[in-house]
N, C-alpha and C positions, 0 to 999 in steps of 0.2 A: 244244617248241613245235609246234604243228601245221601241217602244210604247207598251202599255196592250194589243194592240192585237198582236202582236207578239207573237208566241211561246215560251217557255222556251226551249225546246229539240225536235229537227227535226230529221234530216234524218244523221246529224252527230252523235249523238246516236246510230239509227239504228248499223249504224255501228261498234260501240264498240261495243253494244252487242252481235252483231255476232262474235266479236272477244272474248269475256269473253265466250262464248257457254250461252246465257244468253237468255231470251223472250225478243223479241222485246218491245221496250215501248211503250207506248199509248195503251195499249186494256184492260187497268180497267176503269170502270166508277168512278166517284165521290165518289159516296156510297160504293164503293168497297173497295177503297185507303181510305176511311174514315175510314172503319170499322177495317182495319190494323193499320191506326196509332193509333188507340184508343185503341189496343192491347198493344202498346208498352208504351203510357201512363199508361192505369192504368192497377198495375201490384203490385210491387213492394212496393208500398208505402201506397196502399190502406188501407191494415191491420192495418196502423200503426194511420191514421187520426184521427183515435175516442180519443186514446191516448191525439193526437197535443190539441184537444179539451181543456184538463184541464189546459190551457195555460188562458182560456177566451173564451166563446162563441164568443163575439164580436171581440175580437184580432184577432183567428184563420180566421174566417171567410172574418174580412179585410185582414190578410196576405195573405191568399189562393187568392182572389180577384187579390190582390195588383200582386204579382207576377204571374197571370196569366195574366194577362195585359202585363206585363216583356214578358212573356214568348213569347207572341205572338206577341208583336213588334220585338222580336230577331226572331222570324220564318218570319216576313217581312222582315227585312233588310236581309233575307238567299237567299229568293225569289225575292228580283231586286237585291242582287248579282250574283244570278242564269242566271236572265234578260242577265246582263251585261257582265257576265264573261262564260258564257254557262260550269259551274264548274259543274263536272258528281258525287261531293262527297264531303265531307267535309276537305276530307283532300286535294284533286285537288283545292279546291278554297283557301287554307292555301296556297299551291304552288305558285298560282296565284300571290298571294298578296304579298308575301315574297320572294318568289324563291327556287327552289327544294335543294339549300343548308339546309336551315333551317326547311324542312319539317319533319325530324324525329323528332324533337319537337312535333307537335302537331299530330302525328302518335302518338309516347309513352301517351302524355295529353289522347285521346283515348283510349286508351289499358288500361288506369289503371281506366279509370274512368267509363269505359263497361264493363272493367273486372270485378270493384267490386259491379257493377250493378247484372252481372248473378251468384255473391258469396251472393246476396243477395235472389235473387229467390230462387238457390239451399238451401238456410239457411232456409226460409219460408219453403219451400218443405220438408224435415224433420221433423221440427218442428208439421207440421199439420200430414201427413201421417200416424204416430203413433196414433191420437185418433181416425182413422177410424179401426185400426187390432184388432179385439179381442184376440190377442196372448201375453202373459205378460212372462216378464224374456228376454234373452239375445239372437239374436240380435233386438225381434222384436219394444224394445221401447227406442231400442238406435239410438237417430235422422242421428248420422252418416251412420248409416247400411243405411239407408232410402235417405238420401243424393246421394249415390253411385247408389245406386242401378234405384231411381229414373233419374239420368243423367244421365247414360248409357242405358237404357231401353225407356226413354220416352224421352228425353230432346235432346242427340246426333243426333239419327236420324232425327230429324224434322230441324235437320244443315247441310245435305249434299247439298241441294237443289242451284242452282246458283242466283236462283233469288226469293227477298221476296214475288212477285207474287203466289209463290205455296203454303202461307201461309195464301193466302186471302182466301179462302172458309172456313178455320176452326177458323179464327178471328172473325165471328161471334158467334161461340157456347162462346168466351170469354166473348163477348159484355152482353147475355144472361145470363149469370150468376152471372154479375155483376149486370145486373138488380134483378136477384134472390137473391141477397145478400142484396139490398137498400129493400124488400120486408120484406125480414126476420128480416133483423133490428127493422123495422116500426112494423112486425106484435109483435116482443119481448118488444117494448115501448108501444105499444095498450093494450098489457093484462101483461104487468104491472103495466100500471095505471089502470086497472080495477081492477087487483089482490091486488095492494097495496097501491094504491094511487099516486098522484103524487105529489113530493119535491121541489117547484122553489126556497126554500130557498138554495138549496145545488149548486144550476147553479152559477158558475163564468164566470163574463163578462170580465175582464181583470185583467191578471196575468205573470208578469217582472218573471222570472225567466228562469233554465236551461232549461225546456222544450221549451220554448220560442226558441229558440237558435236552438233546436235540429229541433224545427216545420221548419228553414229555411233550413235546409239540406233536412228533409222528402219532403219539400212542393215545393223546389227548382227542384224534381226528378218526381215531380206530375205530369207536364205538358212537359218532356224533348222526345222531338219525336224528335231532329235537327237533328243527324246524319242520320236517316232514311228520314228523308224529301225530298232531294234529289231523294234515291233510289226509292220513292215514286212518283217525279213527273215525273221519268223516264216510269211510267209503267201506268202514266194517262192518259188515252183518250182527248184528244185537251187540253195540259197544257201550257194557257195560262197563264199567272199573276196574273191573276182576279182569277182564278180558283183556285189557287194556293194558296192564299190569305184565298179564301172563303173557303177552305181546310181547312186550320191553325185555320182558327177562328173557326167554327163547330168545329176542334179537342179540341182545349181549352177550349169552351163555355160550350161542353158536359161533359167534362172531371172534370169542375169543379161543373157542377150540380152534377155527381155520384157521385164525392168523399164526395162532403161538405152532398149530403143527407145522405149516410151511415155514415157518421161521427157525424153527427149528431143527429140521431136517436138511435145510437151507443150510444153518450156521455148521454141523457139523460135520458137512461137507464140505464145503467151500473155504470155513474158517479164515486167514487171517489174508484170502483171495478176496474177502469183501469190500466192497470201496461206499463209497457215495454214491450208489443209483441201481439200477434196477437188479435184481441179481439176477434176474433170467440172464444178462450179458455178462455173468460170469461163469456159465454154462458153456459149453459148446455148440457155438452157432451156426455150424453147418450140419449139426443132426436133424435129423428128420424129428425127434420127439420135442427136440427145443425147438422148432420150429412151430409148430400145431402149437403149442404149450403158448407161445409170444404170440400166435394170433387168436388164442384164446383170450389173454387178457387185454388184448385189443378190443374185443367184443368187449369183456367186461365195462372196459374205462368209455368206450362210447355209449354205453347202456347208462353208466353211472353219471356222464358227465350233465345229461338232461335233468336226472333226477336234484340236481346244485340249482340250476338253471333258473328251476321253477320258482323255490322260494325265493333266490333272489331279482325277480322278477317281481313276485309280491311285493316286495319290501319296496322297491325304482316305485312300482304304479302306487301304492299306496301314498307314497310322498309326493308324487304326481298329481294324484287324481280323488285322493280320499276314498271313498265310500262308493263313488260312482265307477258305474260300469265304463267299462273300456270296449273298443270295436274291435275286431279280429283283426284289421291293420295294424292297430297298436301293439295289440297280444304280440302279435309276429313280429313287427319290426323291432321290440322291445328285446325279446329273444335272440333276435339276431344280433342287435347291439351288442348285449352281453357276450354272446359268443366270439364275437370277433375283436372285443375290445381283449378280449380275455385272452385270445390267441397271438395278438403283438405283442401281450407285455407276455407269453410264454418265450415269445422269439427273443426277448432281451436279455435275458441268462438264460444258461444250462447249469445253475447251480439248485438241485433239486433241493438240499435241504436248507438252502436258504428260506425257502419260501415256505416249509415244511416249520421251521423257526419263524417265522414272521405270522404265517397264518395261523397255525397250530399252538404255537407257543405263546404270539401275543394276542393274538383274537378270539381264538377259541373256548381259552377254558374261561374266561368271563362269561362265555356266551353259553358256554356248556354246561357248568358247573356251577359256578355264581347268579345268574340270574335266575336259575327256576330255583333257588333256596328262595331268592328277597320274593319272586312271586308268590310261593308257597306262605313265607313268615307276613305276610303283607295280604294277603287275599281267603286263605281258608283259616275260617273262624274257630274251628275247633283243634287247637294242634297239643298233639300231647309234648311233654317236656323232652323227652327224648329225639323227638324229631326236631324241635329247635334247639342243640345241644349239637346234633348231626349236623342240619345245616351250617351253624356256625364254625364246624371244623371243619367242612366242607370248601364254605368262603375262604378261609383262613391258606388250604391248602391250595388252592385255586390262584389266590394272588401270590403265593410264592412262586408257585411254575411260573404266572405269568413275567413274572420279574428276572426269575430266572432264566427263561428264554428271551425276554429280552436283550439280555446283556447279552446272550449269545451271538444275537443279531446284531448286537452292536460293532463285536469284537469280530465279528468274521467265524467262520468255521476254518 
């Protein structure tokens, strides 16, 4: 087995790259590759936290915990399969472990569960874009107009690119705004308790019910950077395992201070004004700070929704095309596909956490949490007892969410 200072991806890289027409790897720093995969983290599900809240202070907070902990043992067992199996992607190290017969399995597992990833952004992106137009009447406050129009104009283009590298210089203005959003939460709970007092009789700590349920599909999508992780160590500056590692953890670490503080400051303001969907629309939306604040995470969710895009583009072309290269029309037109196919089924409900339940709930944690265990338990030769002891409780809890959002999904919210 190879030791932590070995490399994860050398000069055998190099080489694919050149053959995808792709940047070479290694030439982001640390901070650089951080601040992308914190893109693809929070994104999608952030909106939705303040929400998971009326679940329990206390519960959400240990869920959120609990599964980021999940999250980040499944981003290590990715990184010494990486070690061991020098797998350029998620679905190369499926290969690996199985064999190229059974690889369109976890190609399509991909496809459906990124696809319903960037049906979510685009759903977001509608949904908000309408309270910043002052134009009322037909098509300016129909979320579908705004859906289309948005992923063809902003969201397409930022997908031709070959390599996520050309995404890092504009994953910071995401990162920023996301700090801008834990700000404005904080400053709308500060002068409400000044304005009106504050209610601790209204705070629940712990509460069994449907949102409970739906919190493991949102909160399962919180910390979900695996397929990018790969593309990620490819394009790090000396990615070593250690490196690699201390990647993952920064990503989750941070990932769970922004969400749980906007969530937070969220729920104890707004409290029992929460509903089903964005909570910036339970804000007041003719202030000038809720405004900036909603076109701020409008950048975000267009910066994030490329970063979906991409792997599941991997996954279309690899079932396509195998091994061989692709031309730049295909690249694109590929891209575009997904984008657009993505944005009609957004037009088909406005029920955000249905799909938050469907993706997150039934797709997810197989893909999150269960499969880099069986990769790990199945591909690197040396495992000490306690790491297959881990895994197995790992699997164990992974197929209960998934069961148990599925029934959610069944029964309706």
């Amino acid at each position: 087995m190879l030791k932590e200072d070995t490399q994860l991806y050398t000069t055998d890289l190099v080489s694919i790259s050149q053959e995808e027409n792709e940047e070479p790897p290694g030439r982001s720093t640390l901070f650089g590759v951080l601040i992308l995969l914190l893109n693809t983290t929070i994104g999608s599900g952030t909106l939705l936290i303040p929400y998971c809240y009326k679940c329990g202070l206390a519960l959400c907070i240990t869920t959120s915990f609990a599964l980021g902990v999940i999250s980040l043992w499944s981003l290590w067992m990715l990184i010494d399969c990486a070690r061991e199996t020098k797998a350029r992607d998620y679905s190369h190290l499926f290969t690996i472990t199985f064999g190229r017969k059974y690889n369109w399995i976890m190609n399509i597992w991909i496809t459906l569960c990124l696809f319903g990833t960037v049906i979510i952004y685009v759903l977001w992106i509608g949904r908000l874009v309408k309270h910043l137009v002052p134009l009322k009447g037909k098509p300016w406050d129909v979320p579908a107009f705004w859906n289309f129009l948005c992923a063809i104009v902003l969201i397409y283009p930022l997908t031709i690119f070959k390599s996520l590298k050309h995404l890092e210089s504009w994953s910071g203005i995401a990162v920023f705004f996301i700090l801008w959003l834990i700000v404005f939460s904080l400053y709308w709970l500060i002068k409400g308790i000044h304005d009106e007092g504050f209610t601790p009789e209204k705070i629940v700590y712990f509460k069994i019910g449907k949102i409970f349920i739906s919190t493991f599909g949102i909160m399962s999508m919180a910390y979900d950077c695996h397929c990018n992780i790969f593309q990620s160590l490819r394009i790090l500056k000396d990615p070593y395992p250690y490196r690699g590692k201390l990647l993952s953890g920064l990503v989750v670490l941070i990932s769970f201070i922004l969400y749980n503080a906007f969530g937070i400051f969220a729920y104890l303001h707004l409290f029992d004004k929460l509903g089903a969907g964005a909570a910036l629309e339970y804000y007041p939306l003719d202030n000038w700070f809720t405004k900036v604040t909603i076109f701020g995470v409008i950048v975000i969710l267009i910066l994030g929704g490329p970063m979906m895009v991409f792997p599941t583009r991997y996954a279309i072309l690899d079932m396509l095309y195998g091994n061989k290269e692709v031309s730049t029309l295909t690249w694109n037109v590929t891209g575009a596909l997904i984008t657009l196919l993505a944005t009609a089924c957004a037009c088909i409900s406005n029920n955000i956490v249905f799909f938050f339940d469907l993706v997150g709930g039934l797709l997810t944690p197989g893909f999150v949490f269960t499969m880099p265990c069986v990769f790990y338990l199945k591909n690197v030769t040396e495992k000490r007892w306690y790491n297959i002891v881990i895994c197995v409780i790992v699997i164990i809890i992974s197929v209960a969410a998934t069961i148990a959002c599925t029934y959610n999904v069944v029964t309706g919210n």
